[in-house]
PyMOL commands that place a pseudoatom at each C-alpha (Angstrom):
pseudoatom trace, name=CA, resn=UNK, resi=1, chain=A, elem=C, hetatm=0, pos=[241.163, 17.949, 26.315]
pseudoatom trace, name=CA, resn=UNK, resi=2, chain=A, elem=C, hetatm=0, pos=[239.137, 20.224, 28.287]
pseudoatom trace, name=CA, resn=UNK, resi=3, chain=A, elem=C, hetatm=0, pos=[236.180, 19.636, 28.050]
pseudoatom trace, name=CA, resn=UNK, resi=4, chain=A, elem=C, hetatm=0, pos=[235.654, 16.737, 26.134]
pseudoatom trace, name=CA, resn=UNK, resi=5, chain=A, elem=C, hetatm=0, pos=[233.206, 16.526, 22.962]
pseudoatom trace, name=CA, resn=UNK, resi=6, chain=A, elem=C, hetatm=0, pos=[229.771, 15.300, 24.672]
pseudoatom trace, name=CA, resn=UNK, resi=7, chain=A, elem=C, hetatm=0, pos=[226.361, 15.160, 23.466]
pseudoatom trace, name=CA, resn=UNK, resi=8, chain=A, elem=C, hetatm=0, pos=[223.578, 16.865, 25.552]
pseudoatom trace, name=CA, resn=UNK, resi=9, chain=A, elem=C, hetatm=0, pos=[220.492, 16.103, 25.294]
pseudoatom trace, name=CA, resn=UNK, resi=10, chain=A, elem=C, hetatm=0, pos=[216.607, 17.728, 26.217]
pseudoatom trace, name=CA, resn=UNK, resi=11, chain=A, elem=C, hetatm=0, pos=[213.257, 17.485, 25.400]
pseudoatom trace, name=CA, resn=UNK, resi=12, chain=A, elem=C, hetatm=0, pos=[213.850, 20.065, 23.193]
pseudoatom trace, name=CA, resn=UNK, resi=13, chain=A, elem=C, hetatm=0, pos=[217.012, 19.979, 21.831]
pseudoatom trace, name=CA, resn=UNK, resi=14, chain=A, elem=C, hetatm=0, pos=[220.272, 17.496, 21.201]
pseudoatom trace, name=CA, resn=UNK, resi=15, chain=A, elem=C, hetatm=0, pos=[223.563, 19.030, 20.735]
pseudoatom trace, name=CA, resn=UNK, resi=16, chain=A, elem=C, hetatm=0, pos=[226.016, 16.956, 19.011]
pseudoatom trace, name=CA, resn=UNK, resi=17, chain=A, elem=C, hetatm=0, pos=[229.586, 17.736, 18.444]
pseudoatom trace, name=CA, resn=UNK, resi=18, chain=A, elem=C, hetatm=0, pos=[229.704, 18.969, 14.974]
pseudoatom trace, name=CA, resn=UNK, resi=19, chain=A, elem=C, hetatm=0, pos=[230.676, 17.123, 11.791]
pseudoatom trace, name=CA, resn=UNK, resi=20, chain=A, elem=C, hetatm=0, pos=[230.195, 17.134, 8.057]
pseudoatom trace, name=CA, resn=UNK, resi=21, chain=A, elem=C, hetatm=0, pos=[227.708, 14.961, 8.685]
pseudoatom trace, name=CA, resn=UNK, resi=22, chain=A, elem=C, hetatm=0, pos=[225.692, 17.886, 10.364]
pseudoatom trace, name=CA, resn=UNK, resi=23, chain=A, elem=C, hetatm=0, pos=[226.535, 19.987, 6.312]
pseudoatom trace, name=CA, resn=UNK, resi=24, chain=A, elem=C, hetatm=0, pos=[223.301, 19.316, 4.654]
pseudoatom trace, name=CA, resn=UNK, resi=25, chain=A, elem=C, hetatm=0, pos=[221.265, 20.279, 7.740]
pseudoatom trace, name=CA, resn=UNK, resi=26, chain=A, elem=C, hetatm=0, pos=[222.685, 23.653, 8.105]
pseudoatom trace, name=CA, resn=UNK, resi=27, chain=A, elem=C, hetatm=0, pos=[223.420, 24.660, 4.668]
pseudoatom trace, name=CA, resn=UNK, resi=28, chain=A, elem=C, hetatm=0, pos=[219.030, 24.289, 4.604]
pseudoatom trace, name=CA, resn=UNK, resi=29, chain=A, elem=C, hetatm=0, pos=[218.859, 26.191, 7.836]
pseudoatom trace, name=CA, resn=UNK, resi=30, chain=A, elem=C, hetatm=0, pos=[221.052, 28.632, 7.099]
pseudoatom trace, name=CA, resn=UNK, resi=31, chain=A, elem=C, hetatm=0, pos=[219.185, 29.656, 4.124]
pseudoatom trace, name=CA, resn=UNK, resi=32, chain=A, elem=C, hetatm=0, pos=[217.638, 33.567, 4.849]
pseudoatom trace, name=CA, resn=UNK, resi=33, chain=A, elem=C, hetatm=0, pos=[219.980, 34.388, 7.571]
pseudoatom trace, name=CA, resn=UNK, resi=34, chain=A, elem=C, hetatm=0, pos=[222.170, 36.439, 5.922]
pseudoatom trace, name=CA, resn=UNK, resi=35, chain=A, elem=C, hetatm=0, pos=[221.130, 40.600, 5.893]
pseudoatom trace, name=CA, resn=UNK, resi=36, chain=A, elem=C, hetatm=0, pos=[222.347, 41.464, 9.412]
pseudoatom trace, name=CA, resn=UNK, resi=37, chain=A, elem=C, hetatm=0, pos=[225.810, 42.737, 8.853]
pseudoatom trace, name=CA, resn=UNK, resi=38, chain=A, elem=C, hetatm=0, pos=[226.942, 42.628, 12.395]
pseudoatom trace, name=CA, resn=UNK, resi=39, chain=A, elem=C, hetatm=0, pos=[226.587, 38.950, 13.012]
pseudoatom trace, name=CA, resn=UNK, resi=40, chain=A, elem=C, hetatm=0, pos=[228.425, 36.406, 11.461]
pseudoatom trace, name=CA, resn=UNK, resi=41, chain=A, elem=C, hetatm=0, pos=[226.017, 33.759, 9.841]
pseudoatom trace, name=CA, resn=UNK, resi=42, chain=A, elem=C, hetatm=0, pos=[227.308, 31.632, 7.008]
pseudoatom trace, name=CA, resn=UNK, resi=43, chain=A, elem=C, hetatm=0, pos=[225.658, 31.540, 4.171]
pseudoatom trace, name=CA, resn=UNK, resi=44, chain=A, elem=C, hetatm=0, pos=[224.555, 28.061, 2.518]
pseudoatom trace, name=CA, resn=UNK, resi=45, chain=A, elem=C, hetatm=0, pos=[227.253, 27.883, 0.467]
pseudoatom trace, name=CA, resn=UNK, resi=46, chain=A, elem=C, hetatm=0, pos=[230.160, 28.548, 3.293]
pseudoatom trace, name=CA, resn=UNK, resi=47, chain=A, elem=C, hetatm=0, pos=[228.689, 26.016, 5.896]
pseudoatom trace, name=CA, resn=UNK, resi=48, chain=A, elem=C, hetatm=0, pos=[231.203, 23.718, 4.708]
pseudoatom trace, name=CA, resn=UNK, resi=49, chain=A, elem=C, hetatm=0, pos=[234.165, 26.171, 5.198]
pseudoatom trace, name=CA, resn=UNK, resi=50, chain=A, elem=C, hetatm=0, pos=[232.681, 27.183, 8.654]
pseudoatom trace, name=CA, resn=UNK, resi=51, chain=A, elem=C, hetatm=0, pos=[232.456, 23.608, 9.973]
pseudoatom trace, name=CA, resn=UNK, resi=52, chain=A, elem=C, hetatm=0, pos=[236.578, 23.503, 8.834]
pseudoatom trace, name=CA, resn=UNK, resi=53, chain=A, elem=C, hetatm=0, pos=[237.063, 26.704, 10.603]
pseudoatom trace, name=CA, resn=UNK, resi=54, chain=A, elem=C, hetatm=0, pos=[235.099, 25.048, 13.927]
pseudoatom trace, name=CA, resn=UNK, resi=55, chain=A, elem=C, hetatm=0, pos=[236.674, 21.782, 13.506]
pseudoatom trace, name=CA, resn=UNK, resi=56, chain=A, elem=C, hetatm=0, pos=[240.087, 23.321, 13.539]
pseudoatom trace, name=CA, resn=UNK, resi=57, chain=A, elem=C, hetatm=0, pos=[240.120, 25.298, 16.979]
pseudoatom trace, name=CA, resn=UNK, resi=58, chain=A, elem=C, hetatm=0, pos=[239.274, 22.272, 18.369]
pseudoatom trace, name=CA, resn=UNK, resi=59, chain=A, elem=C, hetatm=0, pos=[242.097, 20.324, 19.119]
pseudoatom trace, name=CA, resn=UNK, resi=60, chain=A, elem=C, hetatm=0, pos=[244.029, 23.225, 19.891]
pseudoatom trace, name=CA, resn=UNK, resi=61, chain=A, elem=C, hetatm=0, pos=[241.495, 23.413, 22.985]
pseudoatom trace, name=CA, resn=UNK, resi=62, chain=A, elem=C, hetatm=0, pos=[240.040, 26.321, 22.149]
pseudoatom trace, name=CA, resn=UNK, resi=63, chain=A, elem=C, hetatm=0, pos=[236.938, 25.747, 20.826]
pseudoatom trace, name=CA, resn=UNK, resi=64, chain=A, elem=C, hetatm=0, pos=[234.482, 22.731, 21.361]
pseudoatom trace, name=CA, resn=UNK, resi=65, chain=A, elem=C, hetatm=0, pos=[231.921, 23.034, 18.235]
pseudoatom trace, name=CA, resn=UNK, resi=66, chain=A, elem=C, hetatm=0, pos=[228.078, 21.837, 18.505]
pseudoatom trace, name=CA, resn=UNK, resi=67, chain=A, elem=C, hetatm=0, pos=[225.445, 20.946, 16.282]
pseudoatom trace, name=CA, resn=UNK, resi=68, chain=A, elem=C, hetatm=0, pos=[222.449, 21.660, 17.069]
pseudoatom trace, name=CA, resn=UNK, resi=69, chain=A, elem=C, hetatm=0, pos=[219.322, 19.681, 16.457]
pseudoatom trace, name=CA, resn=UNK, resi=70, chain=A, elem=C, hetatm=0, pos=[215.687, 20.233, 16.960]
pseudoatom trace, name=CA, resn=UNK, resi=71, chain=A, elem=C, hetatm=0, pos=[213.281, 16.930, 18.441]
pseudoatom trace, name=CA, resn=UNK, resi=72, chain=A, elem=C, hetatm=0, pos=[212.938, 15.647, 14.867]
pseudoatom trace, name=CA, resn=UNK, resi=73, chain=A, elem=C, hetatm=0, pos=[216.980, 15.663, 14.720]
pseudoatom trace, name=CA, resn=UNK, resi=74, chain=A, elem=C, hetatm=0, pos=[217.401, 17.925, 12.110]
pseudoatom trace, name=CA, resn=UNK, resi=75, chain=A, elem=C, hetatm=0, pos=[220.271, 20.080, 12.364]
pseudoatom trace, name=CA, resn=UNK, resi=76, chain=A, elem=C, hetatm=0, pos=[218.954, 23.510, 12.636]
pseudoatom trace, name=CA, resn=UNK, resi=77, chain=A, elem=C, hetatm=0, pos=[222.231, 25.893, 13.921]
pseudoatom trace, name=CA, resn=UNK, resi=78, chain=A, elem=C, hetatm=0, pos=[225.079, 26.107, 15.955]
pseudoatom trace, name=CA, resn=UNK, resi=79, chain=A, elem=C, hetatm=0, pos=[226.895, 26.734, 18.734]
pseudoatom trace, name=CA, resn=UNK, resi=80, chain=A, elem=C, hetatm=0, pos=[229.886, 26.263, 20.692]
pseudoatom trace, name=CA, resn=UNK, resi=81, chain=A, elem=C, hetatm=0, pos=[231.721, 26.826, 24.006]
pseudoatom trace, name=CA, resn=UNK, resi=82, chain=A, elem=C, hetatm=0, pos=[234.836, 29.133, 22.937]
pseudoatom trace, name=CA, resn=UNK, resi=83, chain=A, elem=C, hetatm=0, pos=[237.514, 31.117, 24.330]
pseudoatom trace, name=CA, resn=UNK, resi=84, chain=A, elem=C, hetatm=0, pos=[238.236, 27.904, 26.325]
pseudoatom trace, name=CA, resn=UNK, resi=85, chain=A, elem=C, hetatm=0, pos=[240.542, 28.802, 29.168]
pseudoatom trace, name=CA, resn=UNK, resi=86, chain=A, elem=C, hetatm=0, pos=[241.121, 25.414, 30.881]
pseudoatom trace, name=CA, resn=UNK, resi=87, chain=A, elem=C, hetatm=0, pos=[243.621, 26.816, 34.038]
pseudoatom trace, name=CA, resn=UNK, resi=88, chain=A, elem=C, hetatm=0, pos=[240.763, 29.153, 34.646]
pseudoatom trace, name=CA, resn=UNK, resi=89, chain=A, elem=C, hetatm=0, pos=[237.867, 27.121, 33.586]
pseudoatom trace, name=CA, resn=UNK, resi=90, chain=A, elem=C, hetatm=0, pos=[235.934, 30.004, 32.112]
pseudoatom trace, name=CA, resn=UNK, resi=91, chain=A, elem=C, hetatm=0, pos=[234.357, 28.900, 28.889]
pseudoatom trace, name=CA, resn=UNK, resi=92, chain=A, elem=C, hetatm=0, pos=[232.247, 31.595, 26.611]
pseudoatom trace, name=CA, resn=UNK, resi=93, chain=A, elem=C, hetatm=0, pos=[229.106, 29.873, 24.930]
pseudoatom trace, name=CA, resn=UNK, resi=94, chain=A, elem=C, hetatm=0, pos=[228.602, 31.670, 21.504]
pseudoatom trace, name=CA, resn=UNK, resi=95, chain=A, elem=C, hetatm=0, pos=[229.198, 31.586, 17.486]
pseudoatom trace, name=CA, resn=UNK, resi=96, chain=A, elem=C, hetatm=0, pos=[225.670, 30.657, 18.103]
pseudoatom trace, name=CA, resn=UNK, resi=97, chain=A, elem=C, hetatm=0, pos=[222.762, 30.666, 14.866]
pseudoatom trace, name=CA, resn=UNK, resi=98, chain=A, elem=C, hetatm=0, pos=[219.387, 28.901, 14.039]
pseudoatom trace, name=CA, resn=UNK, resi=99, chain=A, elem=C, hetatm=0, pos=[217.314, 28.607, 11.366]
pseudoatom trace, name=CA, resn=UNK, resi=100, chain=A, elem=C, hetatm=0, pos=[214.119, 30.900, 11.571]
pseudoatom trace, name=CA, resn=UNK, resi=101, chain=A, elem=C, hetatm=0, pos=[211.950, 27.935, 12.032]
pseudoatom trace, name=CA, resn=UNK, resi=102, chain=A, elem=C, hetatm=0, pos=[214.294, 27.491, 15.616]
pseudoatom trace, name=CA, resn=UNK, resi=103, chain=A, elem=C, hetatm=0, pos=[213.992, 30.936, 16.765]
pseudoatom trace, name=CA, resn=UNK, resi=104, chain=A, elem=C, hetatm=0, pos=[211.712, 32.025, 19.702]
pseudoatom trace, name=CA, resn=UNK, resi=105, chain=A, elem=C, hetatm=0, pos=[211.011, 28.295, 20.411]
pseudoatom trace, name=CA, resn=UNK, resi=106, chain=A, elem=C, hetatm=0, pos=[212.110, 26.619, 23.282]
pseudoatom trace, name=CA, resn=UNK, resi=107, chain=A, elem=C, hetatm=0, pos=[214.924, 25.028, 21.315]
pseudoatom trace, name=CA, resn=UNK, resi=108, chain=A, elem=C, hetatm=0, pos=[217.300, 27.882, 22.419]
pseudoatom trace, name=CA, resn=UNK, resi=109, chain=A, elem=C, hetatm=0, pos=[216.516, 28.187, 25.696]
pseudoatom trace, name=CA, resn=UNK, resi=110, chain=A, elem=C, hetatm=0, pos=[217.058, 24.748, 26.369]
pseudoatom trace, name=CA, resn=UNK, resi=111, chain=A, elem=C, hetatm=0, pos=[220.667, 24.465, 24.653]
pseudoatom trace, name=CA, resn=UNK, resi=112, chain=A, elem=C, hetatm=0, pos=[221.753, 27.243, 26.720]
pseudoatom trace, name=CA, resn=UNK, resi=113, chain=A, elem=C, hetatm=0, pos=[220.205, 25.312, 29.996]
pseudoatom trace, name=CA, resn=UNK, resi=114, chain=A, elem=C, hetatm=0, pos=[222.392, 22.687, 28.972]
pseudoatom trace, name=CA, resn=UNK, resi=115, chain=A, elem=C, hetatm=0, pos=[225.119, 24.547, 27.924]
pseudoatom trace, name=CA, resn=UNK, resi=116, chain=A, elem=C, hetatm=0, pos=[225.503, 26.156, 31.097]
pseudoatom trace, name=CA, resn=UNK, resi=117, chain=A, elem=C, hetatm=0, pos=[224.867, 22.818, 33.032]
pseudoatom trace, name=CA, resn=UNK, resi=118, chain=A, elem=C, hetatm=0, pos=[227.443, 21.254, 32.136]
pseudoatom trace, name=CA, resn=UNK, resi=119, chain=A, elem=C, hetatm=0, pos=[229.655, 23.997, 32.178]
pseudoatom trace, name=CA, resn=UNK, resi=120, chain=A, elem=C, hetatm=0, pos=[228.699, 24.756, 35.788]
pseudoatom trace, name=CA, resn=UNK, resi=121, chain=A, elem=C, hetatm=0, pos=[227.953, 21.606, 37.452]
pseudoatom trace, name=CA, resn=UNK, resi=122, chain=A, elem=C, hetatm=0, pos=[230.485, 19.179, 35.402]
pseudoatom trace, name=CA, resn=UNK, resi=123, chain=A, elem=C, hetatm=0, pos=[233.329, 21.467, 34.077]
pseudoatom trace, name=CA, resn=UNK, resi=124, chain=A, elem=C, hetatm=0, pos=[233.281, 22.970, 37.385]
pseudoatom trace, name=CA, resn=UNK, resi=125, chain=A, elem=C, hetatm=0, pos=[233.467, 26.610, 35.366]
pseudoatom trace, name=CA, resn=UNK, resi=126, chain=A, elem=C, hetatm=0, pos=[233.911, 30.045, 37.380]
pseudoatom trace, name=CA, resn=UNK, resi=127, chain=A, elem=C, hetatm=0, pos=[232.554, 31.399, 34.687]
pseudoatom trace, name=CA, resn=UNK, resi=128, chain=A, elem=C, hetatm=0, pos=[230.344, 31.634, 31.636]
pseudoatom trace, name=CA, resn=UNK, resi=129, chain=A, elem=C, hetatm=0, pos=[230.533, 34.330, 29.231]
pseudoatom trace, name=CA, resn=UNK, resi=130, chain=A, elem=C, hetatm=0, pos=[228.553, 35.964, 26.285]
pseudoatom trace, name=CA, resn=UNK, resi=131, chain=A, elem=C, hetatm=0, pos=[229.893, 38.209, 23.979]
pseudoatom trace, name=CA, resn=UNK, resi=132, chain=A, elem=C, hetatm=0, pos=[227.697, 40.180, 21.204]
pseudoatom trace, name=CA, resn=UNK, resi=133, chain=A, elem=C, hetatm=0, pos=[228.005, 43.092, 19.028]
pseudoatom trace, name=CA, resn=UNK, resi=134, chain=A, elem=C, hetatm=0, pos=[227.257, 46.142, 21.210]
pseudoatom trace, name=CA, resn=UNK, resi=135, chain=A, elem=C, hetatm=0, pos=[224.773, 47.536, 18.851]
pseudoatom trace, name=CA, resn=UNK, resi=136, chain=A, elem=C, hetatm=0, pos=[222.993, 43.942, 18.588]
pseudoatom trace, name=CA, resn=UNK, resi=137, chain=A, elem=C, hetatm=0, pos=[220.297, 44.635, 20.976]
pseudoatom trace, name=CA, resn=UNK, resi=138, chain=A, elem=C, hetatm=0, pos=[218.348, 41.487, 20.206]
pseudoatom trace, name=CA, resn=UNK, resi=139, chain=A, elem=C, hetatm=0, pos=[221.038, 39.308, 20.880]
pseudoatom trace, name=CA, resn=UNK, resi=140, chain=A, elem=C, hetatm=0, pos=[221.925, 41.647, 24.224]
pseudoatom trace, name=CA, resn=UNK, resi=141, chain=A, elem=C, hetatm=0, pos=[218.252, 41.708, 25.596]
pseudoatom trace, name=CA, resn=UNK, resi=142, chain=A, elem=C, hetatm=0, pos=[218.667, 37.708, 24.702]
pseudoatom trace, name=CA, resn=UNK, resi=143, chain=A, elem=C, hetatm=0, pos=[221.586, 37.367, 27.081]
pseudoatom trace, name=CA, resn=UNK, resi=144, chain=A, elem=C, hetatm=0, pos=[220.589, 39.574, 29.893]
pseudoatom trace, name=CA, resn=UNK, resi=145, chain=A, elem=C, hetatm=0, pos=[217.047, 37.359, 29.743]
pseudoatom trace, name=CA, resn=UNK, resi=146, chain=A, elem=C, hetatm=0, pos=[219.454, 34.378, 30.810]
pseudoatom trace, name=CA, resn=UNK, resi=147, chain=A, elem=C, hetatm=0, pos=[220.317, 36.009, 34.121]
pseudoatom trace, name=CA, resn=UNK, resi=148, chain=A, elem=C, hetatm=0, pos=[223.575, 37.625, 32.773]
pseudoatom trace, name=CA, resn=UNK, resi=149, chain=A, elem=C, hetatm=0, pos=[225.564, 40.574, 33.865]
pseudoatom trace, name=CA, resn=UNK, resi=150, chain=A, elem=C, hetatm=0, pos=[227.230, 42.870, 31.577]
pseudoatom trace, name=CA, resn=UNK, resi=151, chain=A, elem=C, hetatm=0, pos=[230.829, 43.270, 32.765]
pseudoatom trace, name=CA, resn=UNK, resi=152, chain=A, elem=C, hetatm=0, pos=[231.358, 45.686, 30.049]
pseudoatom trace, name=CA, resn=UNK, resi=153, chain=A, elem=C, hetatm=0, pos=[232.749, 46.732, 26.532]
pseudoatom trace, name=CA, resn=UNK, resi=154, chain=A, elem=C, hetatm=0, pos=[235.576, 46.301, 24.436]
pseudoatom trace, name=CA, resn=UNK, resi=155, chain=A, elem=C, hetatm=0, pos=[235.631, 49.067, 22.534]
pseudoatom trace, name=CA, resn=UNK, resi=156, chain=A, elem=C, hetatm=0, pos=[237.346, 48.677, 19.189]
pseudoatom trace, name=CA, resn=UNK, resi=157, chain=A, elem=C, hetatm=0, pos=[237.562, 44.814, 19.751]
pseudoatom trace, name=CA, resn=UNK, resi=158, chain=A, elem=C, hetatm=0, pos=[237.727, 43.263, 16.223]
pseudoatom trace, name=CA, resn=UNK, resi=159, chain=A, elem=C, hetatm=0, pos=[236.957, 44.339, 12.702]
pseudoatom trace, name=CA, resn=UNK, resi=160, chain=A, elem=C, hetatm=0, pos=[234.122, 43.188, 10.819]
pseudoatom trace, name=CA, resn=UNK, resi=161, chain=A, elem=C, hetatm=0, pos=[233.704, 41.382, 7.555]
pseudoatom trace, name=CA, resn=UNK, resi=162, chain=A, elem=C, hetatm=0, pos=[231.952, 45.190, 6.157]
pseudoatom trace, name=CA, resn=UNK, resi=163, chain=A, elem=C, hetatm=0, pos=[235.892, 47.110, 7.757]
pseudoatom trace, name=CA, resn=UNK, resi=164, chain=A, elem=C, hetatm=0, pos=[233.663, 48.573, 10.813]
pseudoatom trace, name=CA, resn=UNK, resi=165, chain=A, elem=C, hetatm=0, pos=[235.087, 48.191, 14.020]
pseudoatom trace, name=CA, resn=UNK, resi=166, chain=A, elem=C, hetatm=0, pos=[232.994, 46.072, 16.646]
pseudoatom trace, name=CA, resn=UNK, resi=167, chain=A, elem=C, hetatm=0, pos=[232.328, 47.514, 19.963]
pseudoatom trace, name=CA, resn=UNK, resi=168, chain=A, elem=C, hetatm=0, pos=[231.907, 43.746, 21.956]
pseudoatom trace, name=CA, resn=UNK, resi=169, chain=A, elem=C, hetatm=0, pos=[229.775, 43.505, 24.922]
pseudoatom trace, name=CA, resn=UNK, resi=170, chain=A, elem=C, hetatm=0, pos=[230.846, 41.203, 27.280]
pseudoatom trace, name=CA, resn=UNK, resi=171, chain=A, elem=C, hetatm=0, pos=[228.068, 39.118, 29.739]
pseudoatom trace, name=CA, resn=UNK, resi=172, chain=A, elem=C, hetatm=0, pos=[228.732, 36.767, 32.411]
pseudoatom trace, name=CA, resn=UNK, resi=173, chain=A, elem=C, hetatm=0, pos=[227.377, 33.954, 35.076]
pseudoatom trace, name=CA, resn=UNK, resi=174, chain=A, elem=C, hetatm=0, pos=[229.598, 33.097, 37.794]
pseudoatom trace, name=CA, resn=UNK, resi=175, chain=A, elem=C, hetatm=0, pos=[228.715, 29.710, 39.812]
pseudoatom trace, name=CA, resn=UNK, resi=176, chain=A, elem=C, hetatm=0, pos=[226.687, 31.971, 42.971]
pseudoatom trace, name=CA, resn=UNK, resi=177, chain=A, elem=C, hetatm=0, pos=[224.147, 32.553, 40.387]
pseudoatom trace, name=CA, resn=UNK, resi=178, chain=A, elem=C, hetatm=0, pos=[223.722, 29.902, 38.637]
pseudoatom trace, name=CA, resn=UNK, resi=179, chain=A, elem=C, hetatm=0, pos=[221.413, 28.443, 41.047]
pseudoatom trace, name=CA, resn=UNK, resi=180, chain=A, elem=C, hetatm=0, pos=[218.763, 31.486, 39.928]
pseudoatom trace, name=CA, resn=UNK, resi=181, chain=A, elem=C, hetatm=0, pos=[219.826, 31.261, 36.476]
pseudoatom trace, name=CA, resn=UNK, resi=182, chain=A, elem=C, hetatm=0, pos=[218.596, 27.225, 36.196]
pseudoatom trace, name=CA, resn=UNK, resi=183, chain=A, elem=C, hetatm=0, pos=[216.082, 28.142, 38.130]
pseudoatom trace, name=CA, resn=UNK, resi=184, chain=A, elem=C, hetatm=0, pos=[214.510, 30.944, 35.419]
pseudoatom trace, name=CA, resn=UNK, resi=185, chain=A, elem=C, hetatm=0, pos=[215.651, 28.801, 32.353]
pseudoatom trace, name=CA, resn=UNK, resi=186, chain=A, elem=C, hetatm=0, pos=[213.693, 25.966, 33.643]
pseudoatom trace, name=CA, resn=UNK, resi=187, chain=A, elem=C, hetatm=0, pos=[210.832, 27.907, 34.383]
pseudoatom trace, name=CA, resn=UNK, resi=188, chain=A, elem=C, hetatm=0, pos=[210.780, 29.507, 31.285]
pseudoatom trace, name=CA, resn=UNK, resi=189, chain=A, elem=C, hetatm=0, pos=[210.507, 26.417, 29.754]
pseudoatom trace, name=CA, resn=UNK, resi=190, chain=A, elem=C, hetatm=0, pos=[207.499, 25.169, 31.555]
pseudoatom trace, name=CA, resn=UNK, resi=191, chain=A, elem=C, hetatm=0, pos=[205.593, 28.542, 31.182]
pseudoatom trace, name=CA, resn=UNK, resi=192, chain=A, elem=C, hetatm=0, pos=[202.967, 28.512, 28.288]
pseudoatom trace, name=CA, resn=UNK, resi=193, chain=A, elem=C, hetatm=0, pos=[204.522, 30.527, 24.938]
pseudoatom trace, name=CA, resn=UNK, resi=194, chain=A, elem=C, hetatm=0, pos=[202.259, 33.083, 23.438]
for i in range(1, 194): cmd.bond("trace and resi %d" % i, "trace and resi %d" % (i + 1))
show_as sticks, trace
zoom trace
């Protein structure tokens, strides 16, 4: 299987392939989510369906499904490396949530510093991608703050839970910038947070 289920860890952050044992966790953090109709966020009471629905694309290769836990190690979201295409090696890091007490810490920039480390410098990737909701412009200006470059839009790309059609914006990092990319994640990690 390509790749493998690992654990990465940080100062910040552990992410641990997800299990049921991770339910509990994220059923608390997902708790307030739910409002923004073009993500997908599971509500408390579908954690445990979402985890099956992770779980399951796994061992057909083509998802690997992470839990993701704060210093304390309390599960607080997660994320996964998807749309695995192993004769490429392109991976897309997304399907990615926290709890509110996560967000705008340093929790998420870390994951994604060792999200794309390992994708980059162990999987050997030739690319990392992001996809969002075109009209999700938190979640964009989140992805072009990793070093990103929009490669473009799928227009009409998949319908929502609500019947409206998603426009998907599609980001990428190929391996010649990945060297700036670490570079700004680990900087912004150092930098005092106001």
């Amino acid at each position: 299987m390509w790749p493998a289920p690992i654990t990465l860890s940080g100062t910040h952050v552990t992410l641990e392939p997800l299990s049921h044992d991770h339910a509990d966790g994220l059923k608390e953090a997902a708790t307030g989510l739910q409002g923004l109709w073009y993500t997908m966020i599971p509500t408390p009471e579908g954690v445990t369906e979402e985890i099956d629905r992770r779980l399951a694309l796994q061992p057909s290769g083509s998802m690997l499904p992470f839990a993701v836990l704060d210093a304390s190690g309390q599960a607080v979201g997660m994320t996964t490396y998807m749309n695995i295409d192993a004769a490429h090696r392109r991976v897309e890091i997304g399907s990615t949530w926290y709890a509110r007490s996560a967000q705008r810490t340093g929790l998420n920039t870390e994951a994604k510093l060792l999200l794309l480390s390992h994708a980059f410098d162990t999987l050997d990737c030739i690319a990392v991608e992001f996809r969002t909701h075109f009209i999700n412009h938190q979640s964009r200006r989140a992805i072009e703050r990793l070093g990103a470059k929009l490669d473009g839009v799928l227009r009409n790309h998949m319908t929502m839970e609500n019947g409206t059609l998603r426009d998907t914006a599609v980001y990428s990092i190929i391996p010649g910038e990945w060297p700036t990319v670490r570079a700004n994640l680990e900087w912004q990690l150092t930098k005092p947070r106001g």
